[in-house]
C-alpha positions as CSV (number, residue, x, y, z in Angstrom):
1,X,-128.4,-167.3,1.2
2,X,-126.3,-170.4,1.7
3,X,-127.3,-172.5,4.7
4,X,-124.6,-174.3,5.8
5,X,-124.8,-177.1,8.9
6,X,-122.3,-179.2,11.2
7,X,-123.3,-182.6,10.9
8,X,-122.9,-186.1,12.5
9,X,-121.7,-188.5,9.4
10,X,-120.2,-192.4,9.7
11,X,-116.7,-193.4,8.7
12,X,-114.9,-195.6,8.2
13,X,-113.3,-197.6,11.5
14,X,-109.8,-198.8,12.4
15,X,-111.4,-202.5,12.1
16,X,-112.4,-202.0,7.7
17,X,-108.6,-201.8,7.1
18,X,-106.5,-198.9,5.3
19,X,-108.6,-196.7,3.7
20,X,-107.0,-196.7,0.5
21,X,-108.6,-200.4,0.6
22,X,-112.0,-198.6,1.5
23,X,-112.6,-194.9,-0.3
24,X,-113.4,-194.6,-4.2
25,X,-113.8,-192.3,-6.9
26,X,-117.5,-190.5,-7.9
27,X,-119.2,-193.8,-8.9
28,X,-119.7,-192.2,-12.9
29,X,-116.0,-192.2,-13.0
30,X,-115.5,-195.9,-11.9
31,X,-114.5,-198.1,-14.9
32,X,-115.1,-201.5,-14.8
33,X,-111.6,-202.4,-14.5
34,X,-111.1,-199.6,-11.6
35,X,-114.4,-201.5,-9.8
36,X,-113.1,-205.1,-10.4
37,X,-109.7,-203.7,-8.7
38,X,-112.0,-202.0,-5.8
39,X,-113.8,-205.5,-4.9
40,X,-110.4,-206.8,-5.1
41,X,-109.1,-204.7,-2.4
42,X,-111.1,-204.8,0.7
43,X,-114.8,-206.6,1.6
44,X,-115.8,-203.5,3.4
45,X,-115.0,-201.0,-0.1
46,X,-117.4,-198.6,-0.7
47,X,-118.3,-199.6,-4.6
48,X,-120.1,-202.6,-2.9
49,X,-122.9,-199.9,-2.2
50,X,-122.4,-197.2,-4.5
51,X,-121.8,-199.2,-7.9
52,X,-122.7,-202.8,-6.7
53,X,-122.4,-206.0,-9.6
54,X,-126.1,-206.7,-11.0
55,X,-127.1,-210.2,-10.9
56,X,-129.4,-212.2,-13.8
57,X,-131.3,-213.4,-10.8
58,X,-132.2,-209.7,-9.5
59,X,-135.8,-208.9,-9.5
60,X,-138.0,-205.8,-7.3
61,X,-137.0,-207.5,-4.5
62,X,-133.4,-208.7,-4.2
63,X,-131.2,-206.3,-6.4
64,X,-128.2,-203.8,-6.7
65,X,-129.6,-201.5,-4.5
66,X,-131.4,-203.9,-1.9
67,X,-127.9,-205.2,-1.6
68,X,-126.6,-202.1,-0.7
69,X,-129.3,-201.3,2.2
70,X,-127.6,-205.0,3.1
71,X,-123.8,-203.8,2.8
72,X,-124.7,-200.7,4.5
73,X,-126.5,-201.7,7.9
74,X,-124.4,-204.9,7.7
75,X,-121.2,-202.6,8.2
76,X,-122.6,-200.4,10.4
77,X,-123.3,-203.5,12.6
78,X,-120.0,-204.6,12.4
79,X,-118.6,-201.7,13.9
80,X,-117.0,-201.1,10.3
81,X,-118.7,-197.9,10.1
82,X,-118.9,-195.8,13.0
83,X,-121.0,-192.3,13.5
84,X,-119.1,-189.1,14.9
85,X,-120.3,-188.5,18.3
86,X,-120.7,-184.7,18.0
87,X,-121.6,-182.6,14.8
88,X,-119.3,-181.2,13.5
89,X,-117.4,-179.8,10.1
90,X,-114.5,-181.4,8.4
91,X,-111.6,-179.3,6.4
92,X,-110.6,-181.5,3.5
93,X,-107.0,-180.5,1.6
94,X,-106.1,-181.9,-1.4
95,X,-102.5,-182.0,-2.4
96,X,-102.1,-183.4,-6.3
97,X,-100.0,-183.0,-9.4
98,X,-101.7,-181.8,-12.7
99,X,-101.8,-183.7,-15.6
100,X,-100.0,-182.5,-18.5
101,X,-98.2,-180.4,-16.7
102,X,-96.5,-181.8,-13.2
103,X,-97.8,-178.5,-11.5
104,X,-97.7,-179.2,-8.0
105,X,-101.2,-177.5,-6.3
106,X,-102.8,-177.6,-3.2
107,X,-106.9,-177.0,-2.8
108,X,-108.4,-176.1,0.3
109,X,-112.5,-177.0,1.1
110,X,-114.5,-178.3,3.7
111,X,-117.2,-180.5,4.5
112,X,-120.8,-180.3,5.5
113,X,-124.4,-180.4,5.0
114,X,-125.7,-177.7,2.2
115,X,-129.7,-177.3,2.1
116,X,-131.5,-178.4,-0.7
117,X,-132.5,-175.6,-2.8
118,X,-134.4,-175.5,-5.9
119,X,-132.3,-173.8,-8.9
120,X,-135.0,-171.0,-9.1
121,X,-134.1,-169.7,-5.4
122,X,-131.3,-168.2,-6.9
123,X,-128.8,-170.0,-4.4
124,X,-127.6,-172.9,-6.0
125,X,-126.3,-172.9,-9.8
126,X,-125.9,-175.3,-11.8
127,X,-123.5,-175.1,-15.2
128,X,-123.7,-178.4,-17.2
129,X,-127.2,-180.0,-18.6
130,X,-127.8,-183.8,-16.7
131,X,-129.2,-187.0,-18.0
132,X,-132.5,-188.9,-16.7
133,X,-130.6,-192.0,-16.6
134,X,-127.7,-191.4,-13.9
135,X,-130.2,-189.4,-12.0
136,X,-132.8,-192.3,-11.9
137,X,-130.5,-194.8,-10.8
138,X,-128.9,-192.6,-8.1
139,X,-132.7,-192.0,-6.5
140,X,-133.1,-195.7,-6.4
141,X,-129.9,-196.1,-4.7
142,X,-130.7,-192.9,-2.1
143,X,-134.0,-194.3,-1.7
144,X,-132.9,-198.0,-0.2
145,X,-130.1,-196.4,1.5
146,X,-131.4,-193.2,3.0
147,X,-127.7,-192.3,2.4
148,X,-125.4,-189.9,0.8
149,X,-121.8,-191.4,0.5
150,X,-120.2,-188.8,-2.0
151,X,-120.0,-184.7,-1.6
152,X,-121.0,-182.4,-4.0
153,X,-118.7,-180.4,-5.1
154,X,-120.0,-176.8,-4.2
155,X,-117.9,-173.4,-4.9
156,X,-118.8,-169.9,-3.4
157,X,-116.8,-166.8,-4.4
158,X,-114.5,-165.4,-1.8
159,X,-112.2,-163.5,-3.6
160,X,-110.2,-162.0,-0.2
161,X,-109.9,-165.8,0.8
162,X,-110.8,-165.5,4.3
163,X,-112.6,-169.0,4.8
164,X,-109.5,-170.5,3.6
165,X,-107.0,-168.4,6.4
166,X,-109.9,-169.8,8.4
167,X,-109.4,-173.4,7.4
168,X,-105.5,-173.1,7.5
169,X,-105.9,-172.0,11.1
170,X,-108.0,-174.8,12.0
171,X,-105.7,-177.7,10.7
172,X,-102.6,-177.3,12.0
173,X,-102.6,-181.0,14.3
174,X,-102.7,-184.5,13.1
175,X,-105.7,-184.9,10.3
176,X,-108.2,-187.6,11.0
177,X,-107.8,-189.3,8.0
178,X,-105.2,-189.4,5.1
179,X,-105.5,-191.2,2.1
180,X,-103.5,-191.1,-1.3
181,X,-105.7,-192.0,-4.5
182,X,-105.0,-193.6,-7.8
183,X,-103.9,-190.9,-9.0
184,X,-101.4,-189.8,-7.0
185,X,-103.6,-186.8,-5.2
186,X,-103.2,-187.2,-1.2
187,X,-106.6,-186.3,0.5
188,X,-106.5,-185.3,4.2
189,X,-108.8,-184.5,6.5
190,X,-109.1,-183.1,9.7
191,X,-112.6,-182.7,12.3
192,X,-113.9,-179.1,13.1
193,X,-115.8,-180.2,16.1
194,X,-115.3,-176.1,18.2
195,X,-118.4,-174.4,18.1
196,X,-116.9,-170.5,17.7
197,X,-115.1,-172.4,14.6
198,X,-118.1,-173.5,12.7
199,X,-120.3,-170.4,13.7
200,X,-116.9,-168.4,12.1
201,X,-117.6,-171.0,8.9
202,X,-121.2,-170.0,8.6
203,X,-121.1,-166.2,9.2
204,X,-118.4,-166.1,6.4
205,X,-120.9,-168.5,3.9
206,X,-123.9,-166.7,4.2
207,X,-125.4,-165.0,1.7
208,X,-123.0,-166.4,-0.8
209,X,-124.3,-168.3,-3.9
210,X,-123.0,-171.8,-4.4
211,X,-122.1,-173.0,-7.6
212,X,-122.0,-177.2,-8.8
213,X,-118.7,-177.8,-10.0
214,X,-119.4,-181.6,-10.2
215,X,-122.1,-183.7,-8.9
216,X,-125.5,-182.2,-10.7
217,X,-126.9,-185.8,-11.1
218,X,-126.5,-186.4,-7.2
219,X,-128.1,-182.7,-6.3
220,X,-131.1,-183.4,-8.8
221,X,-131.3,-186.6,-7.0
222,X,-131.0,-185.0,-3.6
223,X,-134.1,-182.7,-4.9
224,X,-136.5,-185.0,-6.0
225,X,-135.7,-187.3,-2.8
226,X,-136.8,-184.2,-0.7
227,X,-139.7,-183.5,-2.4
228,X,-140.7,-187.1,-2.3
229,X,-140.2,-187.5,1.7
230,X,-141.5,-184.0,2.8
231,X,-141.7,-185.2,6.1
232,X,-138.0,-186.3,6.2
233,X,-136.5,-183.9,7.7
234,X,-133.0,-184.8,6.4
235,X,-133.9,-184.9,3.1
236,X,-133.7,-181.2,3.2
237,X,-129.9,-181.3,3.1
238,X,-127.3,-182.9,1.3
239,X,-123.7,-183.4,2.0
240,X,-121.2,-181.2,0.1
241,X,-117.8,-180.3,-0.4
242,X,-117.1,-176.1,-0.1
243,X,-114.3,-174.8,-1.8
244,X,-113.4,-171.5,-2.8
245,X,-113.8,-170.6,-6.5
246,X,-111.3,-168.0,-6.1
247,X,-108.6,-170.6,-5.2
248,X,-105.1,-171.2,-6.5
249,X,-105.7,-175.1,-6.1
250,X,-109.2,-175.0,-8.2
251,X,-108.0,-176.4,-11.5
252,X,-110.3,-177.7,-14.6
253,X,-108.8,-179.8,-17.0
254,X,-110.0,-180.0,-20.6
255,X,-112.0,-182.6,-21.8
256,X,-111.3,-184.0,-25.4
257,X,-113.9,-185.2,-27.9
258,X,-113.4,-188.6,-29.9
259,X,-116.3,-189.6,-32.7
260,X,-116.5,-192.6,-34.3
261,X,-118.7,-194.6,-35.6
262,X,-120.1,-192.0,-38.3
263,X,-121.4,-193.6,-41.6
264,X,-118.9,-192.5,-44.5
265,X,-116.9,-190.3,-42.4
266,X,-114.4,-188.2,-45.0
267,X,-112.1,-186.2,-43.4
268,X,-111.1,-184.2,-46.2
269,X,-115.1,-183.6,-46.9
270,X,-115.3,-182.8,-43.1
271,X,-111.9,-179.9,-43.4
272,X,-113.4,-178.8,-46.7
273,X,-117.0,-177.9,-45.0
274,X,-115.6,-176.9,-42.2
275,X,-113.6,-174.0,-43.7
276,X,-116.7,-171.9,-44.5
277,X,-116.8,-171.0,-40.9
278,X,-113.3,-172.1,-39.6
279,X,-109.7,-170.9,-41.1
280,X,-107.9,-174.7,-41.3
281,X,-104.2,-174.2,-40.4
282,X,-102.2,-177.4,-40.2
283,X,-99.7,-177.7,-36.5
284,X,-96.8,-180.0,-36.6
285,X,-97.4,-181.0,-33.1
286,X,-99.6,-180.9,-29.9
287,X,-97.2,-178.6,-28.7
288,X,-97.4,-176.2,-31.3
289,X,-101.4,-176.6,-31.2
290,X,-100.9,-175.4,-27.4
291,X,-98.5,-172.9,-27.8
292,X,-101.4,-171.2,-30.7
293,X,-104.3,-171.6,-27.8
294,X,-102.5,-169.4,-25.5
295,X,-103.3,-166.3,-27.4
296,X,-106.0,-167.3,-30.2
297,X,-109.6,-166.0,-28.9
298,X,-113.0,-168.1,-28.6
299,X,-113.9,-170.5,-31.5
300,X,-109.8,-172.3,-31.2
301,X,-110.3,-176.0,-31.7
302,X,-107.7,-178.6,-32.6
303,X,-108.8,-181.2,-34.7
304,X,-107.0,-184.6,-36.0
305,X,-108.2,-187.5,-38.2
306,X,-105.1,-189.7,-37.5
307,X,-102.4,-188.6,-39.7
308,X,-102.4,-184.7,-39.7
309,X,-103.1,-182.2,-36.9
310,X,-104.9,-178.9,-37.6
311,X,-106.1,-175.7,-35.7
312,X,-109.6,-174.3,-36.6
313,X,-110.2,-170.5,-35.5
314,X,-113.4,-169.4,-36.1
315,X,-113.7,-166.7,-38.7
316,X,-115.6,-164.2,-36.9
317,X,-115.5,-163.2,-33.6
318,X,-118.2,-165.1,-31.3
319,X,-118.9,-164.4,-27.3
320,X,-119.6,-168.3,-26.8
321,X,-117.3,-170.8,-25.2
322,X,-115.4,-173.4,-27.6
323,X,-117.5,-176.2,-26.0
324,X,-120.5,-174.9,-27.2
325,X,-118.7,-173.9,-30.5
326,X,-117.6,-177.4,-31.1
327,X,-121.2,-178.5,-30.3
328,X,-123.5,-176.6,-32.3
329,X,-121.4,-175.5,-35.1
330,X,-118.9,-178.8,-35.8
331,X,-121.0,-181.9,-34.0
332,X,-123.9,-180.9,-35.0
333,X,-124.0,-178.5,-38.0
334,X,-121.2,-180.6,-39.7
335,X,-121.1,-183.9,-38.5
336,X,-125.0,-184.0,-38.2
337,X,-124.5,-186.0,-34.3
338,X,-128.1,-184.9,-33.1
339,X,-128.0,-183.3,-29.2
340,X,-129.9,-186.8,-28.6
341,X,-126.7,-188.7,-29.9
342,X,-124.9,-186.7,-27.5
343,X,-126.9,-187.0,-24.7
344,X,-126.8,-191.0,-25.1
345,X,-123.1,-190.9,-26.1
346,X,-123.7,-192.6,-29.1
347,X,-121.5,-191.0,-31.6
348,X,-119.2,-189.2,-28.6
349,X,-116.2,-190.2,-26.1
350,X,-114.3,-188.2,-23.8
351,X,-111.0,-188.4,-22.8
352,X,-108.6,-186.6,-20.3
353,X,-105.6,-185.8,-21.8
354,X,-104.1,-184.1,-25.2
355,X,-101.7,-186.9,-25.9
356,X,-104.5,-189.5,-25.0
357,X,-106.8,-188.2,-27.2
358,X,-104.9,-187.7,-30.6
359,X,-102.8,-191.2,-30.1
360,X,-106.4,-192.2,-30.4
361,X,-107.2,-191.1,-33.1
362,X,-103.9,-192.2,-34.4
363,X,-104.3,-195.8,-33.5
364,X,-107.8,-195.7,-35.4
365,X,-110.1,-195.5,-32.4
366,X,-111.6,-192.3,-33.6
367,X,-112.7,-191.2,-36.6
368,X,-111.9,-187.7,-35.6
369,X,-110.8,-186.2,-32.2
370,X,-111.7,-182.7,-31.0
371,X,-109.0,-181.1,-28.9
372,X,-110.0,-178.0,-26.5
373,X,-108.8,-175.4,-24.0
374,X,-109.7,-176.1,-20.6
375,X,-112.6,-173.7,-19.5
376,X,-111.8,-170.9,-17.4
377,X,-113.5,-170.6,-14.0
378,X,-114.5,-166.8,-14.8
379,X,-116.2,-168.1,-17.6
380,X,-118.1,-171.0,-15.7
381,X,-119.5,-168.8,-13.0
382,X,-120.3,-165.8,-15.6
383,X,-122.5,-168.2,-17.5
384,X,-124.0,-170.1,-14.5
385,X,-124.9,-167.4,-12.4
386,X,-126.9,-165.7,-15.5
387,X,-128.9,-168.7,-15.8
388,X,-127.3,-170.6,-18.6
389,X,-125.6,-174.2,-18.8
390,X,-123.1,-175.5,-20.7
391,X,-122.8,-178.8,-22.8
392,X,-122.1,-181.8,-20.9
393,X,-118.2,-182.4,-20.0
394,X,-117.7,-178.9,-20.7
395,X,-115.3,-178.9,-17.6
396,X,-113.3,-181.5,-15.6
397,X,-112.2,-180.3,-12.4
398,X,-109.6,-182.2,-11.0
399,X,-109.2,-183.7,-9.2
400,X,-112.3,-185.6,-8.0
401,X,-113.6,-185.6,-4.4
402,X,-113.4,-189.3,-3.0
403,X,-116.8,-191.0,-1.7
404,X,-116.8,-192.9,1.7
405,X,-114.5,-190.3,3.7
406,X,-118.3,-189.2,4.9
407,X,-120.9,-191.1,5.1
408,X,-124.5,-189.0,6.1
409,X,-127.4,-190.7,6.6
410,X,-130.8,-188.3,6.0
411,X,-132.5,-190.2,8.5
412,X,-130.7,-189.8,11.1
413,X,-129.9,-186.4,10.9
């Protein structure tokens, strides 16, 4: 059963400025340019903490994340950060364009403390493999801070939508906070503070399984922080986003593939081996590519080397995803890129966007670029809630949730 809980988070004050100046993306989608602009905007931004600059001169005692404690109390102190005085929930709309497309959506969730739940209590699923490295460096920043400063991104089935007439109901005044990101998407949120509402929000959550649409590093993380501080009573929760997986605003984009760096790469060798499990038909365009996709089955992958454009359909029929496809039978049983090389993104870049990813690999920056489908939501939950996870990047649900509109502290709780 999902346990779902008001809580008392910090956030951002009057006195740190706008809080466009303040709030971020997930920290593993922060480029370097994206944090250089963030310190840029405001001394009080929230990539100070969650994606700080390393020093040469950082050692076990002053580093990233003792700096971060620093930023963190130091703002608190300030009056920059400010707790809520009662617990409470928070609705959190998202209003954004799609990529691509121009499709104007709107996606309903809410905020609030999730409990911790090992994967094998059959509550919380996960869908995508993660890596030791992101998770390592997320406990040592959890660790210092005894904070949480992004949501995880949590969907429950609700196919008759009722939370979300719930949520609607609830949000009809002034939100607490408003932002628009970089991207266009305005966030908005507004404070669920009535106890009949949030005891309406739990009824309706429990017994429902929850499902990680992003954020599987931070809930590892989350895990291994409880079972480290066993005595922490806060540790036994972690702050998430909730939004229905049934929505009309849930939208995953595709993520593309780009490989380079491959030692004699041929890409008529590459067709030519390819073809003994894939029918290679040429496309004249990206648009043509899409228009195949919409009614080809499972195993449709586009593929161009620069120059030309192709469609491979795999030759007999197959009950596995095109991610997966793409991984085991083209990556690795062509290619030869090892799960390893993968994993450490050696060989492998991904990119949003179709026109993105083949004027890359027009422009020479790839040696070859995978296109794909985006992955439908039916076919993430099938897979997850039977036990099995997908490849890494195998969806990209957009668009992200923004870190600092929360901020909950486990020891404090």
């Amino acid at each position: 059963m999902a346990d779902i809980f008001p809580f008392q988070p910090y956030r951002y004050t009057d006195a740190a400025g706008p809080l466009a100046h303040l709030v971020t993306q997930p920290y593993d989608k922060i480029s370097p340019e994206m944090r250089a602009r963030y310190l840029a905007l405001s001394p009080y931004n929230l990539v100070r903490i969650i994606l700080g600059e390393r020093q040469p001169s950082d050692n076990s005692t002053t580093n990233v994340y003792t700096r971060a404690a620093k930023h963190l109390n130091d703002w608190i102190g300030r009056g920059v950060l400010e707790r809520e005085p009662e617990r409470c929930l928070f609705a959190y709309f998202q209003d954004f364009c799609v990529p691509d497309t121009g499709e104007r959506l709107s996606r309903r969730g809410f905020i609030g403390l999730g409990a911790v739940e090992d994967y094998s209590a059959g509550v919380v699923h996960r869908h995508e493999q993660t890596l030791s490295g992101p998770k390592q460096d997320r406990l040592e920043l959890l660790r210092h801070t005894h904070a949480h400063f992004g949501q995880i991104f949590m969907l429950y089935p609700d196919p008759g939508r009722e939370i979300d007439r719930r949520l609607e109901a609830y949000t009809q005044g002034t939100p607490a906070a408003a932002v628009v990101d970089e991207y266009g998407a305005e966030h908005r949120l507004w404070k669920i503070a009535d106890p009949s509402h949030i005891a309406s929000i739990q009824r309706l959550t429990a017994g429902k399984k929850l499902l990680i649409a992003d954020g599987h590093h931070r809930y590892e993380t989350a895990l291994a922080f409880r079972n480290e501080n066993p005595g922490l009573a806060g540790a036994s929760r972690v702050m998430m986003t909730f939004v229905n997986m049934h929505s009309p605003g849930l939208k995953i984009l595709a993520t593309h593939r780009l490989v380079s760096g491959l030692a004699e790469f041929d890409a008529a060798e590459f067709l030519r081996q390819a073809s003994t499990e894939f029918q290679v038909d040429e496309v004249s365009s990206a648009e043509q590519l899409q228009s195949l996709w919409s009614d080809a089955p499972r195993g449709a992958i586009g593929v161009t080397t620069g120059k030309k454009l192709y469609m491979l359909q795999l030759r007999a029929p197959s009950e596995k995803l095109d991610v997966p496809i793409l991984h085991e039978m083209l990556l690795s049983g062509v290619l030869g890129i090892t799960e390893e090389a993968v994993r450490a993104e050696k060989n492998l870049r991904y990119v949003r966007g179709l026109d993105k990813a083949v004027e890359a690999a027009r422009r020479g920056e790839a040696q070859v670029a995978f296109l794909l489908r985006s992955t439908a939501i039916e076919d993430v939950a099938r897979i997850s809630f039977s036990g099995g996870v997908m490849p890494q990047k195998s969806t990209d649900f957009y668009p992200k949730l923004l870190s600092g509109l929360t901020i909950y502290k486990v020891d404090e709780a």
